[in-house]
N, CA, C and O atoms as CSV, one atom per row, in Angstrom:
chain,resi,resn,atom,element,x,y,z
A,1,UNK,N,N,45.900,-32.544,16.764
A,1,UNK,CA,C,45.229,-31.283,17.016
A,1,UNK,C,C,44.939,-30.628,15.664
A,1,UNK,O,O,45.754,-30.694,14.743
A,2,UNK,N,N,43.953,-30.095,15.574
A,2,UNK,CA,C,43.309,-29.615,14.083
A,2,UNK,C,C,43.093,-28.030,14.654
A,2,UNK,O,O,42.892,-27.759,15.838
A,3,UNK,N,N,43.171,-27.152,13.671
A,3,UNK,CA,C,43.115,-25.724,14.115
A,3,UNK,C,C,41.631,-25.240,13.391
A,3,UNK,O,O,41.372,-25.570,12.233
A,4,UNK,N,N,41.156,-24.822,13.812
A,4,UNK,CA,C,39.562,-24.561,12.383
A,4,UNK,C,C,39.568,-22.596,12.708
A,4,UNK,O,O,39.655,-22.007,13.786
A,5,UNK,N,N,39.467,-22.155,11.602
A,5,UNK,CA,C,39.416,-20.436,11.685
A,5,UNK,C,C,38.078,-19.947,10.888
A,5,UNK,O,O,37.809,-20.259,9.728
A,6,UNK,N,N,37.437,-19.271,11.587
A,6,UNK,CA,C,35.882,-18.275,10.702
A,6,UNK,C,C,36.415,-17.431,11.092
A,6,UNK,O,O,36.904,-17.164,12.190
A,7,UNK,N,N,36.297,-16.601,9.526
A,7,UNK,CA,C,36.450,-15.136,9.531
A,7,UNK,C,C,35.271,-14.550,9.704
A,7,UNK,O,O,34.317,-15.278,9.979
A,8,UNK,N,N,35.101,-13.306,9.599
A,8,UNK,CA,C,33.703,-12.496,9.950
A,8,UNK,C,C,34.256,-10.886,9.775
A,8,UNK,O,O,35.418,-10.512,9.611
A,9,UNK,N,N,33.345,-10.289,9.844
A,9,UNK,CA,C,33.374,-8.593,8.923
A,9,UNK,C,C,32.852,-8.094,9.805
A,9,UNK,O,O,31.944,-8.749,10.315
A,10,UNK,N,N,33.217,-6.514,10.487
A,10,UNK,CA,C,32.258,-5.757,11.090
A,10,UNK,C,C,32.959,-3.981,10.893
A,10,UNK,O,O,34.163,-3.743,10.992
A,11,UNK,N,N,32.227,-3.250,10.696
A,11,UNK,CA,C,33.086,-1.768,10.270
A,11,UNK,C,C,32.369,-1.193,12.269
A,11,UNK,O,O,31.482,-1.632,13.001
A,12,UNK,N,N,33.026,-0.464,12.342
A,12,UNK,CA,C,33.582,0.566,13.488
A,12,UNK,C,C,34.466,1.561,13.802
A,12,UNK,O,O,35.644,1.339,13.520
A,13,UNK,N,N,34.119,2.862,14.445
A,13,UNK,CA,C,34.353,4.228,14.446
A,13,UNK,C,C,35.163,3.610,15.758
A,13,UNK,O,O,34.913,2.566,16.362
A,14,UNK,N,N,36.596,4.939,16.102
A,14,UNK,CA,C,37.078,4.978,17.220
A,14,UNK,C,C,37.842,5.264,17.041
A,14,UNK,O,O,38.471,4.780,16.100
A,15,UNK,N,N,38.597,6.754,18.193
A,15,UNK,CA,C,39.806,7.231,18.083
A,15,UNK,C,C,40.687,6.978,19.441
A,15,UNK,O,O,40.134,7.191,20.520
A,16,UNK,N,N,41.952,6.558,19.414
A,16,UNK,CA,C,42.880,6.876,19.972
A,16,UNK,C,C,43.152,7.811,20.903
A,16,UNK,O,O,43.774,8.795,20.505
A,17,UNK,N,N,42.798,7.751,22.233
A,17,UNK,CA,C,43.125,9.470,23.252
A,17,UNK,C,C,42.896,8.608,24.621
A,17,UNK,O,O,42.075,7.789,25.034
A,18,UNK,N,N,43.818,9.107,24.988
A,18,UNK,CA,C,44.228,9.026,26.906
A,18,UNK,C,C,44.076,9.969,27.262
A,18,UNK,O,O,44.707,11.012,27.095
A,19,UNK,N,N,42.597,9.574,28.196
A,19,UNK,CA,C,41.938,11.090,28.848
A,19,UNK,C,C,43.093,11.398,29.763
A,19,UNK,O,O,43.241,12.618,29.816
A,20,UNK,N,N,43.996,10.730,30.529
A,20,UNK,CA,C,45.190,11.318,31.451
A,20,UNK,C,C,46.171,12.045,30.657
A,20,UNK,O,O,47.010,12.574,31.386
A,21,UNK,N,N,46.369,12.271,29.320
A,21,UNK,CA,C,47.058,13.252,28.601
A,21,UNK,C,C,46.436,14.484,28.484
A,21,UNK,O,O,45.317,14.783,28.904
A,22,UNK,N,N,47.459,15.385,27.715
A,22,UNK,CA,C,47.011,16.584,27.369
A,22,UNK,C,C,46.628,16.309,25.715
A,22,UNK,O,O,47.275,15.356,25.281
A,23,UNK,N,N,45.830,16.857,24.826
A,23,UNK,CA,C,45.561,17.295,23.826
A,23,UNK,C,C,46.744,17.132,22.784
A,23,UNK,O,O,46.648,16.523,21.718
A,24,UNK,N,N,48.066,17.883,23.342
A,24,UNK,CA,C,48.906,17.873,22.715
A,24,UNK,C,C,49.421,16.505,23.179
A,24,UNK,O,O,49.112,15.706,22.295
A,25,UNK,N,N,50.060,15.886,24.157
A,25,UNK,CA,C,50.390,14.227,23.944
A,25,UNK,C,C,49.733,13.499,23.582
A,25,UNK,O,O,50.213,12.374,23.443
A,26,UNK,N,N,48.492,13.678,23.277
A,26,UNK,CA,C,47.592,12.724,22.302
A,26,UNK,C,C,47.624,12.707,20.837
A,26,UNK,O,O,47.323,11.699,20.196
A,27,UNK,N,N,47.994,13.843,20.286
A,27,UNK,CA,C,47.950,14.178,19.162
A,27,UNK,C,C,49.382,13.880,18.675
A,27,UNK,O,O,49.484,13.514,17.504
A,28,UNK,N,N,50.730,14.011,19.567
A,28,UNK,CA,C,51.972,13.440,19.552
A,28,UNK,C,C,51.999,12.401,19.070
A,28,UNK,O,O,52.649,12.126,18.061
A,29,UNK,N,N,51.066,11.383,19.908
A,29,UNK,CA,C,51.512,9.801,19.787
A,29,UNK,C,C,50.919,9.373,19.335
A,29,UNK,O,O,51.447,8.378,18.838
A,30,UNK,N,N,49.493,9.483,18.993
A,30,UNK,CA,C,48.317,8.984,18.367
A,30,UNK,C,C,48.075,9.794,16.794
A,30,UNK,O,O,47.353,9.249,15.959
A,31,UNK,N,N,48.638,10.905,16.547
A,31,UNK,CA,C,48.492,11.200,15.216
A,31,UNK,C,C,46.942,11.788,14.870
A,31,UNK,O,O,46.354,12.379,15.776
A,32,UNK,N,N,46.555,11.691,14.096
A,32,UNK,CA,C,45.463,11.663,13.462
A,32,UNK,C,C,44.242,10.696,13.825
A,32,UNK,O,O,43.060,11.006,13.676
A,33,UNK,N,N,44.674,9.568,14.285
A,33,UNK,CA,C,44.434,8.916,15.151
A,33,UNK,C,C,43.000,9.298,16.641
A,33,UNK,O,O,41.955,8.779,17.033
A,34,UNK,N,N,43.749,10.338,16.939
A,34,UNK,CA,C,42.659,10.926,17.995
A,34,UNK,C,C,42.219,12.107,17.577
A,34,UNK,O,O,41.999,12.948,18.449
A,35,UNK,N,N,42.002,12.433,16.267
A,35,UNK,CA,C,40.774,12.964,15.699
A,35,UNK,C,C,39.899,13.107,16.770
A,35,UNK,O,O,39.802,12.085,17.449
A,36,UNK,N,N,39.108,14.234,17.200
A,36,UNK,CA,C,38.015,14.491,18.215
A,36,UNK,C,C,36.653,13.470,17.105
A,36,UNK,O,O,36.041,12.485,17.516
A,37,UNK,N,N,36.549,13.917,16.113
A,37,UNK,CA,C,35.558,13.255,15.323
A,37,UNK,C,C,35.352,11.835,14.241
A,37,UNK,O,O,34.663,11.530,13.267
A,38,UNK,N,N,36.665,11.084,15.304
A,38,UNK,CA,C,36.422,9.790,15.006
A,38,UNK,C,C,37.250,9.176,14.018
A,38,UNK,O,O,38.085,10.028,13.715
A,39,UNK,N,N,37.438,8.178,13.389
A,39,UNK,CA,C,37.539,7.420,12.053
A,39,UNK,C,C,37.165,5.544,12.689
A,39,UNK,O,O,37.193,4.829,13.690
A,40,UNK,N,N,36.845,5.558,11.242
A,40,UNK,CA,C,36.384,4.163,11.071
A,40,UNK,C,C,37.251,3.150,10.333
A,40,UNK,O,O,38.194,3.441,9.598
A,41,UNK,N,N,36.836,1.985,10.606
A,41,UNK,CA,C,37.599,0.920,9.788
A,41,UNK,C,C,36.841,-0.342,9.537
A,41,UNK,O,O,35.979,-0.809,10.282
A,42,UNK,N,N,37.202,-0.775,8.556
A,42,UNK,CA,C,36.341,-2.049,7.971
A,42,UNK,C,C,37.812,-3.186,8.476
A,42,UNK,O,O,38.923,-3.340,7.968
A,43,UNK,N,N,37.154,-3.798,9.666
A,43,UNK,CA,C,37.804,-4.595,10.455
A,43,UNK,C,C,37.915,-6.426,9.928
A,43,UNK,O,O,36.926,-7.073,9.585
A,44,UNK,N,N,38.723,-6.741,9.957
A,44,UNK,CA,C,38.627,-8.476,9.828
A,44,UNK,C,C,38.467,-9.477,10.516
A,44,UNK,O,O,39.573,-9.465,11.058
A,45,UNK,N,N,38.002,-10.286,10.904
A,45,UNK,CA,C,38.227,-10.880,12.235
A,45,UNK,C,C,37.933,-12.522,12.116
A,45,UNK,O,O,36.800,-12.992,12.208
A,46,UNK,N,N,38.956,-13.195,11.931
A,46,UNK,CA,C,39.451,-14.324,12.430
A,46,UNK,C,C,39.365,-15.121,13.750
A,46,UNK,O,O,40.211,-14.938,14.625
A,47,UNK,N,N,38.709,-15.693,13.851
A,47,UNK,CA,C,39.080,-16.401,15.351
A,47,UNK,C,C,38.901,-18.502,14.886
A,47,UNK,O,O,38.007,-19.283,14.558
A,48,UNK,N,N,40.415,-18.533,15.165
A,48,UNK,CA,C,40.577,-19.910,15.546
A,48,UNK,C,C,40.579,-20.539,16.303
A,48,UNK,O,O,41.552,-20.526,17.057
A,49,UNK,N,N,39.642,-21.324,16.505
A,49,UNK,CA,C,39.909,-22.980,17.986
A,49,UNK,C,C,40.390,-24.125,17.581
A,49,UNK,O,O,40.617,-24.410,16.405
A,50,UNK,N,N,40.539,-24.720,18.387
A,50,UNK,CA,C,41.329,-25.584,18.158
A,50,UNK,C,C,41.372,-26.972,19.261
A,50,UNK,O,O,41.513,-26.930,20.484
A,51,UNK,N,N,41.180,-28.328,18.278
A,51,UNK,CA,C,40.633,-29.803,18.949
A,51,UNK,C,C,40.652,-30.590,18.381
A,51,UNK,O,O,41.340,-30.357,17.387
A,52,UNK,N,N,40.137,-31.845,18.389
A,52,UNK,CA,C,40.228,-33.244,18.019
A,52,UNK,C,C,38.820,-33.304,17.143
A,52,UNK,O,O,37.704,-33.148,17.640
A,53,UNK,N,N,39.084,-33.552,15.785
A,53,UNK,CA,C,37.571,-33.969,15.534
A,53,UNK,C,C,36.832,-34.972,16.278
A,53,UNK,O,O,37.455,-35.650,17.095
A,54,UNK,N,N,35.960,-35.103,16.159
A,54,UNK,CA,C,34.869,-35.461,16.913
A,54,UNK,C,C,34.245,-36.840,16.047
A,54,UNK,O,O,33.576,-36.615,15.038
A,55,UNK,N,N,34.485,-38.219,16.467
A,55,UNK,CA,C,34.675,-39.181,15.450
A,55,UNK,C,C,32.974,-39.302,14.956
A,55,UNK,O,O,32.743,-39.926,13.920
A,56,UNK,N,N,32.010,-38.792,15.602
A,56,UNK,CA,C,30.900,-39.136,14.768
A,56,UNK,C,C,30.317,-38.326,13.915
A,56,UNK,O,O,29.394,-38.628,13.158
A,57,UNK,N,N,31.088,-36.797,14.067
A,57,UNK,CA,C,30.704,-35.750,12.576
A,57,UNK,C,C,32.541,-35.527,12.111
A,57,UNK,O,O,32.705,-35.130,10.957
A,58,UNK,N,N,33.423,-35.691,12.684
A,58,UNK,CA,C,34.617,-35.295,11.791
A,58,UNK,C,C,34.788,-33.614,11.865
A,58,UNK,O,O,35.516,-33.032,11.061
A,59,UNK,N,N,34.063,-32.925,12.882
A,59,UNK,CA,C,33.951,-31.459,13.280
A,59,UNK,C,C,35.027,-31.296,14.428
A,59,UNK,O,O,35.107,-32.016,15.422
A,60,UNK,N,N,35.804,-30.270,14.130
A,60,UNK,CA,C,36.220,-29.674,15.777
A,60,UNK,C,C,35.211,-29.359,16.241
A,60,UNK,O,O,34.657,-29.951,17.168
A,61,UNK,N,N,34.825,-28.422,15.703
A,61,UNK,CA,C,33.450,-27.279,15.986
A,61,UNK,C,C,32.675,-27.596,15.134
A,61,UNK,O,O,33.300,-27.861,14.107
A,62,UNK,N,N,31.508,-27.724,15.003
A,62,UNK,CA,C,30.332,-26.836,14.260
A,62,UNK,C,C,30.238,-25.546,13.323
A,62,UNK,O,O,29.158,-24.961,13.400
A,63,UNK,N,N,31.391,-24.881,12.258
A,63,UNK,CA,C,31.673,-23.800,12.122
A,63,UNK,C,C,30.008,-22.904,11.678
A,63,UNK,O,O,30.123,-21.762,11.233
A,64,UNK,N,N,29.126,-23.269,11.774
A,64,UNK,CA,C,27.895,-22.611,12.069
A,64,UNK,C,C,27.415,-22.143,13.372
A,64,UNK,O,O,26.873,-21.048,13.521
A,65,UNK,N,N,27.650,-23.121,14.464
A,65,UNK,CA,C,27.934,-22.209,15.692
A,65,UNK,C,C,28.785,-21.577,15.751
A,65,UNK,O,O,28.586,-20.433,16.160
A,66,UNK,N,N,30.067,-21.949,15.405
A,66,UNK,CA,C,31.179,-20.848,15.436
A,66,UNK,C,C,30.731,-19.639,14.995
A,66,UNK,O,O,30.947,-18.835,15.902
A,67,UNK,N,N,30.322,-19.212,14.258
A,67,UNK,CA,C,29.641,-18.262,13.241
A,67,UNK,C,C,28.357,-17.543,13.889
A,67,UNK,O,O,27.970,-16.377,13.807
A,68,UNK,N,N,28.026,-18.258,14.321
A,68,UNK,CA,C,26.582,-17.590,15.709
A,68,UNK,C,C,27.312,-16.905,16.721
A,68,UNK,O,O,26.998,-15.754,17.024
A,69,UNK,N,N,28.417,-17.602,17.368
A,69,UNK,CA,C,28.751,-17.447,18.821
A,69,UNK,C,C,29.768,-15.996,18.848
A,69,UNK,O,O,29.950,-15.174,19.745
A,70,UNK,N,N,30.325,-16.093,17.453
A,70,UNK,CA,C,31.225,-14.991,16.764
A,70,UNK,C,C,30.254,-13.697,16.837
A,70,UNK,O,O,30.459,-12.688,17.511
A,71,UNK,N,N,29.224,-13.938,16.048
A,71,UNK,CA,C,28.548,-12.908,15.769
A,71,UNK,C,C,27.841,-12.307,17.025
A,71,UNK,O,O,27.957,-11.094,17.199
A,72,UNK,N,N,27.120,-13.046,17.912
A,72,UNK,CA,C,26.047,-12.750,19.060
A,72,UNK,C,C,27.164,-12.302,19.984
A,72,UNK,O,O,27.050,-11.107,20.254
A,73,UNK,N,N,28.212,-12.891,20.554
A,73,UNK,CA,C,28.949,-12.379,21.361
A,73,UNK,C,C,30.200,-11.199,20.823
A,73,UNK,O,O,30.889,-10.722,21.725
A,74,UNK,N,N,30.428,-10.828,19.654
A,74,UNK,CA,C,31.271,-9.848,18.816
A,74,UNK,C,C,30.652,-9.001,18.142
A,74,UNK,O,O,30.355,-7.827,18.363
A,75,UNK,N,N,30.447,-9.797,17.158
A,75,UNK,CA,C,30.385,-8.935,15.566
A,75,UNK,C,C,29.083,-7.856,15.898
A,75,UNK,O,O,29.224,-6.648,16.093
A,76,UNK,N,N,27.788,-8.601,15.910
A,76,UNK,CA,C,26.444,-7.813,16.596
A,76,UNK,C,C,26.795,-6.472,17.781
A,76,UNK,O,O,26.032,-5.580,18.155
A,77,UNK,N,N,27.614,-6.622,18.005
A,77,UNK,CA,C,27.979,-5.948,19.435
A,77,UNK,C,C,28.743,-4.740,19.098
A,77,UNK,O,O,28.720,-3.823,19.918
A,78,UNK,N,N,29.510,-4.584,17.864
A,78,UNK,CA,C,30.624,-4.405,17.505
A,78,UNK,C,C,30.037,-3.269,16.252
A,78,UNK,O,O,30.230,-2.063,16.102
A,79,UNK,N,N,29.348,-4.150,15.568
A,79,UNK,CA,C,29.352,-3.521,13.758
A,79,UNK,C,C,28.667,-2.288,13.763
A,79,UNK,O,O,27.605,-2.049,14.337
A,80,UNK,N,N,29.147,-1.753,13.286
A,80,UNK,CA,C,28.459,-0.134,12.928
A,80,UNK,C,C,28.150,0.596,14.211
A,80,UNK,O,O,27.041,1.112,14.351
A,81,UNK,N,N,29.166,0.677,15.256
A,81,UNK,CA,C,29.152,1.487,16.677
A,81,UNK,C,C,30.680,1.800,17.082
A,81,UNK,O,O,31.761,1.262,16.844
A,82,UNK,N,N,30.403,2.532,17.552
A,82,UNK,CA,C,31.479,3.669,18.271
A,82,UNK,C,C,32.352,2.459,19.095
A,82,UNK,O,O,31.853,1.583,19.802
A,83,UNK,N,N,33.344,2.597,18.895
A,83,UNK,CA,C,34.152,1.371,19.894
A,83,UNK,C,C,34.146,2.360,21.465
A,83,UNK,O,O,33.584,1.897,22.458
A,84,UNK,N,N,34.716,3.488,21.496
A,84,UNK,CA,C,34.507,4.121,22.530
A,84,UNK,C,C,33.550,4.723,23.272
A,84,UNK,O,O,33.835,5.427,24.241
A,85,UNK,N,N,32.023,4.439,22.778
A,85,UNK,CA,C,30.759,5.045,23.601
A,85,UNK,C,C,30.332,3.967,23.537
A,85,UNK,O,O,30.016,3.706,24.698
A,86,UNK,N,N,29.975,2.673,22.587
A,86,UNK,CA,C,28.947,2.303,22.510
A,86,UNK,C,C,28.886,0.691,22.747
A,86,UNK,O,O,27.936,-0.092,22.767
A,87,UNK,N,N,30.271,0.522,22.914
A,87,UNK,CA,C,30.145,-1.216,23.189
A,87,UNK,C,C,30.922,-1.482,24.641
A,87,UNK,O,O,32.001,-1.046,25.042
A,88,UNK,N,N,30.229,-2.114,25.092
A,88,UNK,CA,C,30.180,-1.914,26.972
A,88,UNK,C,C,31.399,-3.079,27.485
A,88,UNK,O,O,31.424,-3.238,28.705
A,89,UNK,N,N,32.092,-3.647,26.932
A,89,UNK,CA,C,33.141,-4.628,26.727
A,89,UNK,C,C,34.173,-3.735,26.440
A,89,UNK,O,O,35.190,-4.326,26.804
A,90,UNK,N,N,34.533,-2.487,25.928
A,90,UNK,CA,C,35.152,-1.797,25.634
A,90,UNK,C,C,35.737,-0.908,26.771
A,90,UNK,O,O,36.945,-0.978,26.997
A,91,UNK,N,N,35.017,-0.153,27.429
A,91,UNK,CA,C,34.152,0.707,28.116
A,91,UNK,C,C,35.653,0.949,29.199
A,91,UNK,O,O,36.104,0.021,29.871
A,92,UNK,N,N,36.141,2.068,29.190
A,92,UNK,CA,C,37.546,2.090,30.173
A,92,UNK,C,C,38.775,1.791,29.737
A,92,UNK,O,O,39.731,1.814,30.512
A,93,UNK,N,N,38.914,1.446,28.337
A,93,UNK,CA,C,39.837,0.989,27.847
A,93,UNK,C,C,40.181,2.052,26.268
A,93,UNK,O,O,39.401,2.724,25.594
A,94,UNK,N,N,41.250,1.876,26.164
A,94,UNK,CA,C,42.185,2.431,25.459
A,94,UNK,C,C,41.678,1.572,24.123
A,94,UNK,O,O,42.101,0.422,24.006
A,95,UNK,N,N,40.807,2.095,23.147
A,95,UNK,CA,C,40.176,1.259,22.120
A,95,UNK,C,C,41.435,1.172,20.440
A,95,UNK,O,O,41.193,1.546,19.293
A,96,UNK,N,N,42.882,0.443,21.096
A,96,UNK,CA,C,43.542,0.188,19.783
A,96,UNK,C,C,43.239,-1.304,19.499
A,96,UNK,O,O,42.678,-2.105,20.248
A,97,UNK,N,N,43.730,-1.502,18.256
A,97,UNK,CA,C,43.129,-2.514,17.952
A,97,UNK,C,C,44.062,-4.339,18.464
A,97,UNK,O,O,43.975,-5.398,17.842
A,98,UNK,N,N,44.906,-4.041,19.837
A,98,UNK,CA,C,45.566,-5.004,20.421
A,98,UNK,C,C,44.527,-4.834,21.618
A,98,UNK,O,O,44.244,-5.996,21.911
A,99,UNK,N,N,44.015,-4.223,22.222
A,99,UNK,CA,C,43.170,-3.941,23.127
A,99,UNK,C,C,41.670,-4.579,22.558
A,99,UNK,O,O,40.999,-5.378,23.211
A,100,UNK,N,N,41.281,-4.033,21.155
A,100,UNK,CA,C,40.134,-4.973,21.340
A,100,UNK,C,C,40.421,-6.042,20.687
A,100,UNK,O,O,39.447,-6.742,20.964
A,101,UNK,N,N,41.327,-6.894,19.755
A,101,UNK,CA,C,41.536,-8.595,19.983
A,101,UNK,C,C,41.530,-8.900,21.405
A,101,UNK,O,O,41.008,-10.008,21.532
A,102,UNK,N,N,41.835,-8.473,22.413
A,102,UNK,CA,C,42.092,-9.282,23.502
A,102,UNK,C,C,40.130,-9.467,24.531
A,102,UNK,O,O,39.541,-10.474,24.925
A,103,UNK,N,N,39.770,-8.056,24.588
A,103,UNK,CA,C,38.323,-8.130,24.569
A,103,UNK,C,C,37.844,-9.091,23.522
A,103,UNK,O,O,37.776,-10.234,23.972
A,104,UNK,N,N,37.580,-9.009,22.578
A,104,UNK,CA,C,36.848,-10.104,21.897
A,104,UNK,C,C,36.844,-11.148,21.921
A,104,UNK,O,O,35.874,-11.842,21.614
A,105,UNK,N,N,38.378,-11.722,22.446
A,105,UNK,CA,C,38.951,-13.157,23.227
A,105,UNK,C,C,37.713,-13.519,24.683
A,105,UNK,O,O,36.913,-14.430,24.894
A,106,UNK,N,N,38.177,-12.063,25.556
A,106,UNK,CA,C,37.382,-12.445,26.671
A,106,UNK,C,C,35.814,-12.796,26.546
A,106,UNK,O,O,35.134,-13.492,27.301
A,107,UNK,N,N,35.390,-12.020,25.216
A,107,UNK,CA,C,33.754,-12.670,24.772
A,107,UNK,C,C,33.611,-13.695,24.542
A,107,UNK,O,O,32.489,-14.121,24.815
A,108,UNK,N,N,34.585,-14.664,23.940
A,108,UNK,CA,C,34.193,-15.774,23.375
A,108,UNK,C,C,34.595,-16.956,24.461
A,108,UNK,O,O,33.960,-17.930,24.865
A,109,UNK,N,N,35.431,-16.641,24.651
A,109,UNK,CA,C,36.271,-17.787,25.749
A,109,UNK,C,C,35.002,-18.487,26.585
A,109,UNK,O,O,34.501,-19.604,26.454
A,110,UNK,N,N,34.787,-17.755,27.194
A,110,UNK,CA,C,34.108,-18.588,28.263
A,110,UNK,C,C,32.660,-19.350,26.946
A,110,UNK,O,O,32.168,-20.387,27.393
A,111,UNK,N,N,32.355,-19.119,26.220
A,111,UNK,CA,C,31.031,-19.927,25.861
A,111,UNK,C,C,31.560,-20.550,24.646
A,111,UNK,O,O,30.799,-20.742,23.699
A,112,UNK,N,N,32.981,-20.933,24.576
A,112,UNK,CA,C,33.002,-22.149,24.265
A,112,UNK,C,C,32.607,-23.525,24.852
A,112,UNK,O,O,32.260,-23.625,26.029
A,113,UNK,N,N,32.668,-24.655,23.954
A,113,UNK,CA,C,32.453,-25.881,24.516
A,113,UNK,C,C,34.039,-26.538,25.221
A,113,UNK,O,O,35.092,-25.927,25.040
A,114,UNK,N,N,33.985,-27.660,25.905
A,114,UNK,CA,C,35.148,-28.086,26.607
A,114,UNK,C,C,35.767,-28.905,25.563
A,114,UNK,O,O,36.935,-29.284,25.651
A,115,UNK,N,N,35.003,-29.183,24.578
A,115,UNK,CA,C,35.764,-30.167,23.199
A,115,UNK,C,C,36.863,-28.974,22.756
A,115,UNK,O,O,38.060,-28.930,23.041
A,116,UNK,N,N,36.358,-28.367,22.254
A,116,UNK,CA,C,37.243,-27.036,21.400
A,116,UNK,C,C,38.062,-25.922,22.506
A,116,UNK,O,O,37.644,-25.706,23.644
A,117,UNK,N,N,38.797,-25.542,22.156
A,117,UNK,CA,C,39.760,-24.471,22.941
A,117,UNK,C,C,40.012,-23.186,22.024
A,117,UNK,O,O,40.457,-23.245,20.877
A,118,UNK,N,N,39.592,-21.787,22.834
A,118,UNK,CA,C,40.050,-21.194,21.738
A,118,UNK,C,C,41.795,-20.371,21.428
A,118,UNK,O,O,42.471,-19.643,22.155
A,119,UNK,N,N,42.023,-20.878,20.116
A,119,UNK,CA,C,44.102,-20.776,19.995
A,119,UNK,C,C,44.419,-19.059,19.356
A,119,UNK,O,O,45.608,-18.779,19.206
A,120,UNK,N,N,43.535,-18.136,19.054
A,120,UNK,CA,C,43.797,-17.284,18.081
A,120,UNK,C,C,42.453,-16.102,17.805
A,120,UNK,O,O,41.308,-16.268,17.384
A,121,UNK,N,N,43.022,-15.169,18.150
A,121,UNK,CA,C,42.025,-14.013,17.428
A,121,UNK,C,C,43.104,-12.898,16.593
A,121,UNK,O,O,43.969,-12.153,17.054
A,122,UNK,N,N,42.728,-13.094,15.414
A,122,UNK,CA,C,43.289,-12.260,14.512
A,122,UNK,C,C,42.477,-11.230,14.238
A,122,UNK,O,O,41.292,-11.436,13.972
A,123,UNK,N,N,43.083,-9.808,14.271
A,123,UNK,CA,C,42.000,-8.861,13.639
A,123,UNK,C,C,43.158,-7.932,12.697
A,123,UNK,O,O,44.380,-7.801,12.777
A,124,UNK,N,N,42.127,-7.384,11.800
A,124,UNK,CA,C,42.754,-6.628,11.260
A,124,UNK,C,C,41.671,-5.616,10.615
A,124,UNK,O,O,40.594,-5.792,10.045
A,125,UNK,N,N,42.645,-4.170,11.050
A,125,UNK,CA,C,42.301,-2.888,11.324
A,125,UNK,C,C,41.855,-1.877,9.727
A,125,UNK,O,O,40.982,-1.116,9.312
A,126,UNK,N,N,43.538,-2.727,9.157
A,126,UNK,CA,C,43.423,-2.730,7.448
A,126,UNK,C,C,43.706,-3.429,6.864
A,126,UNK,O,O,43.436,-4.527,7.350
A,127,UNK,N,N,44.283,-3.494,5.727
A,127,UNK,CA,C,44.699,-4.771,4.900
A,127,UNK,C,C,46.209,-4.709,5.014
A,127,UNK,O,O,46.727,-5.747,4.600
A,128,UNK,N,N,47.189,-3.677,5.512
A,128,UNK,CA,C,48.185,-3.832,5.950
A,128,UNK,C,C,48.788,-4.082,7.407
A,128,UNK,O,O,49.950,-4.422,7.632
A,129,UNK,N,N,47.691,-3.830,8.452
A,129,UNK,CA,C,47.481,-4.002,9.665
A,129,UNK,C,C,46.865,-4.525,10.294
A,129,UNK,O,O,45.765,-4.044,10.566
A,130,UNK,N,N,47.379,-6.112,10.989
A,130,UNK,CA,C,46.540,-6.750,12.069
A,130,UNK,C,C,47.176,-6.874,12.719
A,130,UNK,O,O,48.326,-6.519,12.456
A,131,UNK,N,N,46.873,-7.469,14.033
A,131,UNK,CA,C,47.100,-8.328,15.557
A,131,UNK,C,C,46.945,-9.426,15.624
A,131,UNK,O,O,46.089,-9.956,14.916
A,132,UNK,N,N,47.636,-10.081,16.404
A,132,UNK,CA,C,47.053,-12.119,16.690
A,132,UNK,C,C,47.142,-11.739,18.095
A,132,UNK,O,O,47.952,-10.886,18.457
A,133,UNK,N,N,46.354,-12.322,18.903
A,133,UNK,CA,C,46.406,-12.495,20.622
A,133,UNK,C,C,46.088,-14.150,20.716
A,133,UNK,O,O,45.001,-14.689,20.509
A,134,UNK,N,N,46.949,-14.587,20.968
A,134,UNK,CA,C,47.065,-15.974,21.557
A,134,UNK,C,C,46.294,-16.745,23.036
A,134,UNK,O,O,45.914,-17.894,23.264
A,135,UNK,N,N,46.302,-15.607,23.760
A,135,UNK,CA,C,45.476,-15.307,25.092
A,135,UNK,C,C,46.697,-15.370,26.073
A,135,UNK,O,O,47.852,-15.418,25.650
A,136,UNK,N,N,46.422,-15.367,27.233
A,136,UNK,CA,C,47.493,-14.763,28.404
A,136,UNK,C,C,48.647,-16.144,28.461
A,136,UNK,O,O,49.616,-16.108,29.218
């Protein structure tokens, strides 16, 4: 089993707040965090699959489709928009950043190929803070 990982870049706005709280338990637990007017982050994003090369190119993947399928189903979707108004994968959900590795999982998953499996979405929020979601 061979693991293959493309990283990829996308910046995005989004605060922290549970409309079922009050103002003040949001601001408790979330900090600064649920700012009414947002903050952004220059996000990282990793996603590894994982398979058998493929004996007539020596590819798990294609990491140029990888890199399409990343972008058209994520990154495009993602970069320079509101995690909480504006990306519809989001939409009802509590936008921390363990919540959207696991969305971005559910984007990609299904349009993989049956050669490759996907093992890993790493994101990271900062350079001291990421997530791995393995999937369920």
């Amino acid at each position: 089993m061979v693991y293959l990982t493309r990283q990829e870049h996308f910046n995005a706005a989004h605060k922290l707040y549970n409309p079922n709280w009050s103002n003040e338990q949001n601001n408790a637990v979330f900090g600064v965090c649920a700012n009414e007017n947002w903050h952004g982050h220059n996000y990282d994003l990793y996603v590894t699959v994982k398979g058998n090369p493929d004996p007539e190119t020596g590819f798990v993947y294609d990491v140029k489709k990888l890199s399409q399928l990343i972008k058209s189903q994520a990154v495009d979707k993602l970069d320079h928009k509101n995690l909480n108004l504006d990306v519809d994968f989001m939409a009802g959900k509590l936008c921390s950043t363990e919540n959207l590795a696991i969305a971005i999982w559910e984007q990609l998953a299904p349009h993989l190929p049956s050669s490759v499996e996907l093992h890993c979405i790493k994101l990271y929020e900062t350079p001291r803070i990421y997530v791995e979601y393995f999937g369920k």
